[in-house]
PLY file of the C-alpha trace (Angstrom):
ply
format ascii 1.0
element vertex 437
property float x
property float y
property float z
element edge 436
property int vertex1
property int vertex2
end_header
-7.76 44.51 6.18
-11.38 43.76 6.01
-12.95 40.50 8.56
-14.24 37.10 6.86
-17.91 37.41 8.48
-18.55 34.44 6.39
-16.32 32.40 8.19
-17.06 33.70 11.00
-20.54 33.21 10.79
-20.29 29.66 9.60
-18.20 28.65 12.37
-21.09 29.75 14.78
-23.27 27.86 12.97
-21.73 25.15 14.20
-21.24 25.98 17.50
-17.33 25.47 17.23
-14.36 27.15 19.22
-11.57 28.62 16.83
-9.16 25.44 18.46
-12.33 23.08 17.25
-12.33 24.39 13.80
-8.47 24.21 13.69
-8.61 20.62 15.04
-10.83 19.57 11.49
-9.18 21.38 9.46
-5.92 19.32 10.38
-7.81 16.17 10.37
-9.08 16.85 7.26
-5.53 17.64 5.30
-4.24 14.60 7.44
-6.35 12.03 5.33
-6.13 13.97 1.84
-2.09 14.19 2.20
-1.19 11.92 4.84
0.58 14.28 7.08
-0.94 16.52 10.08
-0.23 20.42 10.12
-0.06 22.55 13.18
-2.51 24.47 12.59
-4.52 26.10 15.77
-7.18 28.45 17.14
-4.56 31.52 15.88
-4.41 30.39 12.48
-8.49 30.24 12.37
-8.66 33.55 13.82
-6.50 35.45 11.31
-8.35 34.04 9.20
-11.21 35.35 10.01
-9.85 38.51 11.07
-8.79 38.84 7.35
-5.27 38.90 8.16
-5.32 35.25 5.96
-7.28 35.58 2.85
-5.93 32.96 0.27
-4.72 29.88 2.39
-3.08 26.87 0.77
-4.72 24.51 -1.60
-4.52 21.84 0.84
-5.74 23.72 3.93
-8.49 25.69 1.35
-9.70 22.26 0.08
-10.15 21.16 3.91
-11.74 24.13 4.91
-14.57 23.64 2.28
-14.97 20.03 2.78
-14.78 20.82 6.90
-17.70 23.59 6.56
-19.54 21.43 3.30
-18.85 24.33 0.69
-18.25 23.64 -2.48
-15.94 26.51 -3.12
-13.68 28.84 -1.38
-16.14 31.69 -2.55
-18.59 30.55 -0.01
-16.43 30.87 2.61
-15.24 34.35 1.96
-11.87 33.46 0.70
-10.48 35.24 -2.12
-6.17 35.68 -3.56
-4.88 38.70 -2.07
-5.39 41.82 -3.92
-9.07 40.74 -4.72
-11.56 42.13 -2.27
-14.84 39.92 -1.73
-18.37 40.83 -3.08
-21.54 39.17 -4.16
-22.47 37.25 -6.69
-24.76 38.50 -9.55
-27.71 36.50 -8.58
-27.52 38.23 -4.86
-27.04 41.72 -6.32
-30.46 40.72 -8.63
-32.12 40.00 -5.20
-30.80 43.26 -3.12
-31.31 45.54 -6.10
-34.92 46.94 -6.58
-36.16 45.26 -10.02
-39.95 43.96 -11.46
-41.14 40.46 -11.04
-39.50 39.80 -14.48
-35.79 40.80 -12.62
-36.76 38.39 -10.14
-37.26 35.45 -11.99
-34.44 36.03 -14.27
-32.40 36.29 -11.37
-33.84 32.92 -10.58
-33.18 31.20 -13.46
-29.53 32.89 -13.70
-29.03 31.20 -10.32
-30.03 27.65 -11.41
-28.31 27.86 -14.32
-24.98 28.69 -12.30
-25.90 25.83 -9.50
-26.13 23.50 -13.00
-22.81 24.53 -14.20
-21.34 24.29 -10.66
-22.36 20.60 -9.94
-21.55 19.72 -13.67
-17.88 20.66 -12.80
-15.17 17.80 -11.96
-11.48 17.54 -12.07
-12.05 13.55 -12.59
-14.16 11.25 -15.24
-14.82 7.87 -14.86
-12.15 6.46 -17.37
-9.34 8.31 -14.26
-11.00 6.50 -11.87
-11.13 2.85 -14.19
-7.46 3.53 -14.06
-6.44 4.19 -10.83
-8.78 0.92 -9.25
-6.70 -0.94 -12.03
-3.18 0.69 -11.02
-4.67 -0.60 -7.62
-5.43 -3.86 -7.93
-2.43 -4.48 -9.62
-0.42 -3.26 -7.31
-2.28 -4.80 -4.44
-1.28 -8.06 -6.65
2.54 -7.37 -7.45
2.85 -6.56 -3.54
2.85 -10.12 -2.77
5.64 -11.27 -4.88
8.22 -8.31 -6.76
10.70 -6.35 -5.39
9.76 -3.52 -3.23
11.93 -1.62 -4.33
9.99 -1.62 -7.72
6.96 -0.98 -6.25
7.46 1.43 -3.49
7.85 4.53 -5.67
4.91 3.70 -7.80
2.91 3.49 -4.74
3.70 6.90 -3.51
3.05 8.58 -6.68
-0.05 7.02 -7.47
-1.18 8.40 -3.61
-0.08 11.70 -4.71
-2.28 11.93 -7.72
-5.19 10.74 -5.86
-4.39 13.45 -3.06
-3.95 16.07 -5.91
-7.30 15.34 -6.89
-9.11 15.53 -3.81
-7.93 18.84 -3.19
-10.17 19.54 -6.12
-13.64 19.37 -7.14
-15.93 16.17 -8.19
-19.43 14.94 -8.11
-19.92 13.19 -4.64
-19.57 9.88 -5.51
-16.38 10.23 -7.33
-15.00 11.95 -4.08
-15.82 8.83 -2.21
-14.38 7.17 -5.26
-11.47 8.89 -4.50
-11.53 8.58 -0.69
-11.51 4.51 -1.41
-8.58 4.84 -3.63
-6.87 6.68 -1.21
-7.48 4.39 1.73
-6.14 1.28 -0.04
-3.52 2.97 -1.04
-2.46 4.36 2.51
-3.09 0.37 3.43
-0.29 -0.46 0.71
1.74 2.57 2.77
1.49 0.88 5.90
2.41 -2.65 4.60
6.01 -1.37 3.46
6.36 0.42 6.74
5.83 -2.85 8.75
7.51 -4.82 6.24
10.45 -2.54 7.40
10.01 -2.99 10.69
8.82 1.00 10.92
5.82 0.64 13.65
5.25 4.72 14.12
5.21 5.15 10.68
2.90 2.03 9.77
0.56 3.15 12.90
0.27 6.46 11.02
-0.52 5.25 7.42
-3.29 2.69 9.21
-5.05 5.89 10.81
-5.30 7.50 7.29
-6.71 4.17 5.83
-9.40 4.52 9.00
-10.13 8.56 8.44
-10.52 7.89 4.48
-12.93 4.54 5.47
-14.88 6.75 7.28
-15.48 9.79 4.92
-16.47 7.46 2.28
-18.22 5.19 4.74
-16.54 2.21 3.68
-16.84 -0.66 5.90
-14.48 -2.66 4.54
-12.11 -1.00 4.08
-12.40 0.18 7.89
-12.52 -3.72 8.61
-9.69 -4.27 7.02
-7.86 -1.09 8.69
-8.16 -2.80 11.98
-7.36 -6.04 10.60
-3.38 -4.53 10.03
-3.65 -2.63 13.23
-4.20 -5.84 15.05
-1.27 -7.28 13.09
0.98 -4.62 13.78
0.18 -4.71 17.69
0.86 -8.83 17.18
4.27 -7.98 16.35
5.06 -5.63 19.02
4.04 -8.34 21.53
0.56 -6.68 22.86
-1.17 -9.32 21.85
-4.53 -8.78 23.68
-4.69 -5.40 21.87
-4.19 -7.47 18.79
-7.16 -9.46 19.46
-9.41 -6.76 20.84
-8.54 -4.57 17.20
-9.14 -8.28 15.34
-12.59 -8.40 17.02
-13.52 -4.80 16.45
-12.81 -5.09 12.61
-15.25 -8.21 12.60
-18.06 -5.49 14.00
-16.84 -2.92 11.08
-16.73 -5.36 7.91
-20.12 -7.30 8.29
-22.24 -7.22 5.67
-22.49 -8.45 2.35
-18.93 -8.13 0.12
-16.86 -9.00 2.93
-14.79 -11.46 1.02
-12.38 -13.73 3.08
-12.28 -10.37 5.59
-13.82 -12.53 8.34
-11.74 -15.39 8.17
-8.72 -13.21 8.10
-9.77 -11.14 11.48
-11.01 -14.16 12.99
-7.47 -16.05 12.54
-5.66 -12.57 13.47
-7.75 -12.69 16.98
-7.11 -16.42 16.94
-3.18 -16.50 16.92
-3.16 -13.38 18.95
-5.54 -14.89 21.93
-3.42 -18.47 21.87
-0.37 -15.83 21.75
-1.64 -14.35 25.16
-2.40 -17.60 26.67
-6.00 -17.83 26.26
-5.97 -21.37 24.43
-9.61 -22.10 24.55
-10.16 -19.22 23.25
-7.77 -19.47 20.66
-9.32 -22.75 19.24
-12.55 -21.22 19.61
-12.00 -18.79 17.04
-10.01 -20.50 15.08
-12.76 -23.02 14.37
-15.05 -20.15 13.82
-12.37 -18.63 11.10
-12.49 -22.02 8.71
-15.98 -21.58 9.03
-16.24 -18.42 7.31
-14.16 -19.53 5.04
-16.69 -21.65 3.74
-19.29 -18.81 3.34
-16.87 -15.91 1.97
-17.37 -14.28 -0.84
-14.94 -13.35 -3.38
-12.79 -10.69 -2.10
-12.47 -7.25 -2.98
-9.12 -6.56 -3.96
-6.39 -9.61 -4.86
-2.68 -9.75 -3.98
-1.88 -8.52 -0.03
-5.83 -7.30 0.56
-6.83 -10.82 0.47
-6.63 -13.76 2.50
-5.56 -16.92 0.44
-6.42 -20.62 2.06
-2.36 -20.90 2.29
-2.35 -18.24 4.23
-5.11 -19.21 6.36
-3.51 -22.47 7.10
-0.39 -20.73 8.03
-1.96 -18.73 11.03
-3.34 -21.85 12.11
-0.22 -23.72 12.12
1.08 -20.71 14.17
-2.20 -20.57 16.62
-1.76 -24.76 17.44
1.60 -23.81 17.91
1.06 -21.47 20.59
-1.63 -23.27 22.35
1.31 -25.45 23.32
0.54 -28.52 24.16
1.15 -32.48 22.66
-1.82 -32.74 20.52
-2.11 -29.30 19.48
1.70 -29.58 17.97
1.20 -32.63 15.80
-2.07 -30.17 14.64
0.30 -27.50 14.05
2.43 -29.70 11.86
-0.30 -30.85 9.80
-1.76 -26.92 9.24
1.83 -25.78 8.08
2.86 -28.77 5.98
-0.70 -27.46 4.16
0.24 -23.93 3.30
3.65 -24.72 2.41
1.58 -27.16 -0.15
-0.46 -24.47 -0.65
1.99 -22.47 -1.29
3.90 -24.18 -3.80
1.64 -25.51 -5.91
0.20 -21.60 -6.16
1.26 -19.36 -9.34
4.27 -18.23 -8.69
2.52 -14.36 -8.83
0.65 -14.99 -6.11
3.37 -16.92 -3.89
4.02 -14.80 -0.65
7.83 -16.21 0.02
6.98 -14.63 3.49
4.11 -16.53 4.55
5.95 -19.70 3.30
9.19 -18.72 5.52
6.05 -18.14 8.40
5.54 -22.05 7.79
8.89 -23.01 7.61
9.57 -21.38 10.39
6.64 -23.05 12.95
7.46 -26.27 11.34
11.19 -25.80 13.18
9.55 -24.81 15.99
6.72 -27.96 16.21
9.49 -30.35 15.28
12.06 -29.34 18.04
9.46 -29.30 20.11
8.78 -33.11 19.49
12.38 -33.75 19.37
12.80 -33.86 16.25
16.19 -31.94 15.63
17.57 -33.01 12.49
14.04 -32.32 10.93
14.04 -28.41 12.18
17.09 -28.16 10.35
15.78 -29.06 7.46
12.94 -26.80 7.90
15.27 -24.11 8.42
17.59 -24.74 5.66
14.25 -23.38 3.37
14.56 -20.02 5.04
18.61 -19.49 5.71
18.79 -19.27 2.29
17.48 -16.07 1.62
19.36 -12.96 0.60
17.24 -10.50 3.29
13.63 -10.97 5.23
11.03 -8.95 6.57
10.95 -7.40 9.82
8.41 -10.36 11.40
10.35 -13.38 9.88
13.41 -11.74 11.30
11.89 -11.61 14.90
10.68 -14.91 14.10
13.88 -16.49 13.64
15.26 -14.71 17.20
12.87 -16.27 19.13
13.59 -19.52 17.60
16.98 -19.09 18.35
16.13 -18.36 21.78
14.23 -21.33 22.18
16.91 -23.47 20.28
19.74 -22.17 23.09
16.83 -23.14 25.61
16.54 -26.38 24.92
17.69 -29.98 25.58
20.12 -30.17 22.70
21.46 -26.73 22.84
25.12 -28.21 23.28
25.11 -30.13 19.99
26.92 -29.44 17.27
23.75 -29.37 14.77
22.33 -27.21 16.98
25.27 -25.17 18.00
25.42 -24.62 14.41
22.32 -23.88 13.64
22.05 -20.95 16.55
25.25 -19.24 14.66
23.26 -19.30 11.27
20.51 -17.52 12.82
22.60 -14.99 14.72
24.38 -14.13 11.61
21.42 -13.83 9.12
19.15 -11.84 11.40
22.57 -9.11 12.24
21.33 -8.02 8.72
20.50 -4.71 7.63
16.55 -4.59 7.68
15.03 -5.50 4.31
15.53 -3.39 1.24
13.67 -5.25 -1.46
12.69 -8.35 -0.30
8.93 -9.28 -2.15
7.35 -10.11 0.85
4.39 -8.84 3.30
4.54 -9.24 7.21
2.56 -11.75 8.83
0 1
1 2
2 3
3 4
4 5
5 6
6 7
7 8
8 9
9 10
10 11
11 12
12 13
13 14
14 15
15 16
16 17
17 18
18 19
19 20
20 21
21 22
22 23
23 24
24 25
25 26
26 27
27 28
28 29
29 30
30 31
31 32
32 33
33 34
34 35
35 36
36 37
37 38
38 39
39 40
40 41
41 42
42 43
43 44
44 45
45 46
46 47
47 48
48 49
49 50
50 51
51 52
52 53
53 54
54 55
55 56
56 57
57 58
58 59
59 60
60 61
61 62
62 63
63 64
64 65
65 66
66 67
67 68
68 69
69 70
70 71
71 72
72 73
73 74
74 75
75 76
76 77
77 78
78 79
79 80
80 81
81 82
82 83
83 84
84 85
85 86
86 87
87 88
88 89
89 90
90 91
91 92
92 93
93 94
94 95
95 96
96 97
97 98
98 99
99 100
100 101
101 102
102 103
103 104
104 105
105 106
106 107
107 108
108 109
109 110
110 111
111 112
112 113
113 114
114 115
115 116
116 117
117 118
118 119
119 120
120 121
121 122
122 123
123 124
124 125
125 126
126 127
127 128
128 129
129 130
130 131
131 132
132 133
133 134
134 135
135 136
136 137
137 138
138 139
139 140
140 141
141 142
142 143
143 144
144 145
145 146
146 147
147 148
148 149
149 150
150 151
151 152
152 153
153 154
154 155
155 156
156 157
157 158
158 159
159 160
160 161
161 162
162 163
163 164
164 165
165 166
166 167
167 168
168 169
169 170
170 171
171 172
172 173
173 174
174 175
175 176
176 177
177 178
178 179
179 180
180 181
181 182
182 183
183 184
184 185
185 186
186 187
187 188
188 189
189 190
190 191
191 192
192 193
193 194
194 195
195 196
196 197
197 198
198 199
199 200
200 201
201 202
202 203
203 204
204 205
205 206
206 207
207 208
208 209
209 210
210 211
211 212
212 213
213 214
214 215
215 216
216 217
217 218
218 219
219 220
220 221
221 222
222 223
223 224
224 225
225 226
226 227
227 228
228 229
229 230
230 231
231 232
232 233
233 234
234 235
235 236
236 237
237 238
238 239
239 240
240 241
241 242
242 243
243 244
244 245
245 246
246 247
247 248
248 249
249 250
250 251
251 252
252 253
253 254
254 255
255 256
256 257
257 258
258 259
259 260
260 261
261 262
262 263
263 264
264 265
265 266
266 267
267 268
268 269
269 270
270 271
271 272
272 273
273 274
274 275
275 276
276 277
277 278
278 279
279 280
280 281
281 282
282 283
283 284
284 285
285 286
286 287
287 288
288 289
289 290
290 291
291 292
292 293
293 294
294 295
295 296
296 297
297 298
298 299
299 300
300 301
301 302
302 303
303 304
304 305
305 306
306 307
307 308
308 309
309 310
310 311
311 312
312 313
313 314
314 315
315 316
316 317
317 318
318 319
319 320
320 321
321 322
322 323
323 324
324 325
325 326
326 327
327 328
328 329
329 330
330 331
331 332
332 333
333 334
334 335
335 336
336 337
337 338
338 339
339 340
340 341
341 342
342 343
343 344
344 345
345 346
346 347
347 348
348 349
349 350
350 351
351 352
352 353
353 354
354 355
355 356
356 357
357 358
358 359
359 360
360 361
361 362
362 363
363 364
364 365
365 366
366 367
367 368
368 369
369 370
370 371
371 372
372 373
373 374
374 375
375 376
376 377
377 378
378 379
379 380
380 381
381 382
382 383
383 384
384 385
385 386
386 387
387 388
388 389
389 390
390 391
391 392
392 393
393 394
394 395
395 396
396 397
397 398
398 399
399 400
400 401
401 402
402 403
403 404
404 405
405 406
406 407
407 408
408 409
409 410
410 411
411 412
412 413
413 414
414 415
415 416
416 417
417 418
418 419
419 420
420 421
421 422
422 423
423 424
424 425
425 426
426 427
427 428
428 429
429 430
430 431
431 432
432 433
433 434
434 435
435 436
């Protein structure tokens, strides 16, 4: 068993434990493949005592990308049964030759660096195809079945992983890195939509990790513009608004798209949410603003942020301020996206973010007293076969505030409280075309 001094030595280099090496490596194979090994300082050291000589493809492809190699030859790894040696041009240079040696050895070495960087597992016609599979998909997301779309997601992911754990010219990598963070994005929109926080919280990390490898703002900006609506719906809504603000620092810049507004309505309904009502307004103002200035956006379907949509966060923002004139706001905001929403193609018609307005519209209207119109309002959502995980907790906290209230022992509202207990005892969505809120 003969030691990897290469390794070794290239580890030094950079002034890294074994357990600091280890710790790349598994961040490295975490945002190629989405999942995080256990690898540690052991696994480095056998390594490099030679007791490992031909890791996985995944954990190879990290290693070279970890120590900036271009091939697993330059790190001293080899398949078993194939001891290490040098190359032809190093054997021209250790050898004893005339100046004629030399310079062929020279010229045998750039002709082998030309070859190398020539090499790709990727052209640009793959990548045309996979940002179309993309934006499609980013565009179906709003409106067809998950269950259609949820295995096409995944195996588009896996190609792009597969590929990464190749070789490509730099820019295609990041290419590739991009394609793989919106991707992960699309990931973490079905977990939430199932009400799956751990799992959504992972797939967001990945979109962040691949953002910054390909040094992406926007797409980081967007990555903590889901975070902050993930920690909305587990009720930490000052985390919400501090991740909301932190994506506005990421995504500035030119090619932001609607990105601002969207962050600056997520901190919005997440500071009126926490209490902070001046606040609230303040950056809810701010968010129609940009609005005015945005650019087109990047990406369609779920990656962007329509006007209906925009007017639906404010409807739920005035709501939460809570007080007279603020409601009758509210009111006006959600009556617009539902407009919005419906006079939209029916492609790009999130039936989600339309139950969102229904659903405030209930709440503003029993909060002016106005019973017999909340039923109404309700009647558009009670309809529906199955609902996201955030319209579901939606409709539980109007039924709590329904059983709260001053008419809770009437009939219509008796009524309505058993509708809602018996549509959100439900089995969590299956298929459902809808993104969470």
């Amino acid at each position: 068993m003969m030691a990897n001094e290469i390794l070794r030595r290239l580890r030094r280099e950079q002034r890294w434990t074994q357990a600091q090496a280890a710790q790349r490596v598994c961040t490295q194979v975490q945002a190629a493949t989405g999942r995080y090994p256990e690898l540690d300082a052991n696994w480095i050291s056998r390594l490099e005592r030679g007791a490992i000589t031909w890791p996985s493809g995944d954990y190879r492809a990290a290693l070279c990308a970890v120590f900036g190699v271009s091939s697993e030859a330059e790190l001293g790894l080899h398949p078993k049964g194939e001891p290490t040696g040098t190359t032809s041009a190093q054997s021209a240079y250790s050898a004893p030759g005339t100046e004629a040696s030399s310079l062929q050895a020279d010229t045998e070495l750039s002709a082998r660096l030309a070859r190398h960087a020539a090499a790709t597992n990727v052209n640009e016609l793959v990548l045309e195809q996979f940002d179309a599979d993309l934006e499609r998909l980013a565009r179906d997301f709003v409106s067809r079945p998950l269950s259609l779309l949820v295995p096409e997601i995944r195996s588009l992911r896996t190609d792009v992983f597969r590929l990464l754990e190749g070789r490509q010219h730099p820019g295609q990598t990041r290419h590739l890195y991009v394609l793989a963070g919106w991707l992960s994005g699309l990931a973490a929109h079905v977990s939430l939509d199932l009400g799956h926080q751990p799992s959504a919280s992972t797939h967001a990390r990945t979109v962040v990790q691949c953002a910054e490898i390909a040094e992406h703002p926007r797409l980081r900006a967007w990555a903590r513009s889901f975070q902050s609506l993930a920690a909305y719906w587990t009720g930490d809504y000052r985390r919400a608004a501090d991740l909301a603000r932190a994506g506005r620092e990421d995504g500035r810049g030119p090619g932001s798209g609607t990105l601002t507004a969207r962050l600056l309505s997520l901190e919005a309904r997440a500071l009126a949410a926490h209490g902070d009502g001046r606040s609230a307004l303040r950056s809810l103002a701010l968010a129609h603003d940009a609005r005015s200035n945005a650019e087109r956006d990047e990406l369609p379907g779920v990656f962007a942020f329509p006007e209906a949509k925009q007017w639906a966060y404010t409807g739920t923002t005035l709501l939460a301020v809570d007080d007279d004139e603020q409601v009758q706001r509210a009111i006006a905001a959600s009556n617009r996206a539902v407009e919005l929403y419906q006079a939209g193609a029916e492609g790009d018609r999130s039936s989600g973010d339309l139950h969102a307005a229904h659903l405030d519209l209930a709440t503003a209207y029993l909060a002016s007293g106005e019973v017999e119109g909340a039923g109404i309002e309700l009647a558009a959502v009670l309809g529906a076969d199955q609902y996201t995980a955030s319209i579901t907790i939606r409709l539980r906290k109007l039924g709590t505030l329904i059983g709260r209230g001053p008419y809770r022992d009437s009939r219509p509202v008796i009524d309505l409280r058993e509708r809602i207990r018996e549509v959100t005892d439900r089995p969590a969505l299956v298929s459902t075309p809808t993104e969470p809120r």
